[in-house]
C-alpha positions, 0 to 999 in steps of 0.5 A: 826587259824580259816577260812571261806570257803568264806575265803579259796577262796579269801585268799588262798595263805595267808592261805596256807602259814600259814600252810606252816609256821606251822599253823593248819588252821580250815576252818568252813562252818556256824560255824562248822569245816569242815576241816584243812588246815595243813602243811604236815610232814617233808619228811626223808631225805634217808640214803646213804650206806655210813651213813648207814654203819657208823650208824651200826658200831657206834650201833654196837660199843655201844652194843658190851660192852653190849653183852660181859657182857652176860653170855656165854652158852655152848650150841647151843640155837637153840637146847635148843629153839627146846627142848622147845617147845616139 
């Protein structure tokens, strides 16, 4: 949707509702594009230590079958990481 600057003060409120309802409003000053009026990104809702922890235990619960099926080595990978770099 396009608006004027003389647009934007006199429809406000019905401007700013379309972008609240998901409408990017073009605001145009002598026919040029000087701005957007857009709806702000949604706000994340915060986890709580409960979700949290159940969404580390189902990961978890997902990866292990996938770490088990790596090959198991002998040695301390530190070691072999420190050896490397030398």
């Amino acid at each position: 949707m396009k608006a004027s600057v003389d647009d934007l003060q006199t429809r406000t409120s019905e401007l700013v509702n379309a972008a609240q309802g998901g409408e990017i409003i073009i605001i145009e000053r002598d026919g040029e594009a000087v701005a957007e009026l857009r709806p702000t990104p949604k706000k994340k809702k915060e986890m709580s230590d409960e979700e949290w922890r159940a969404l580390v235990a189902k990961v978890y619960a997902e990866m292990e079958p996938v770490w088990r099926s790596m090959p198991q080595v002998d040695t301390d990978s530190g070691r072999f990481l420190e050896e490397d770099r030398f």
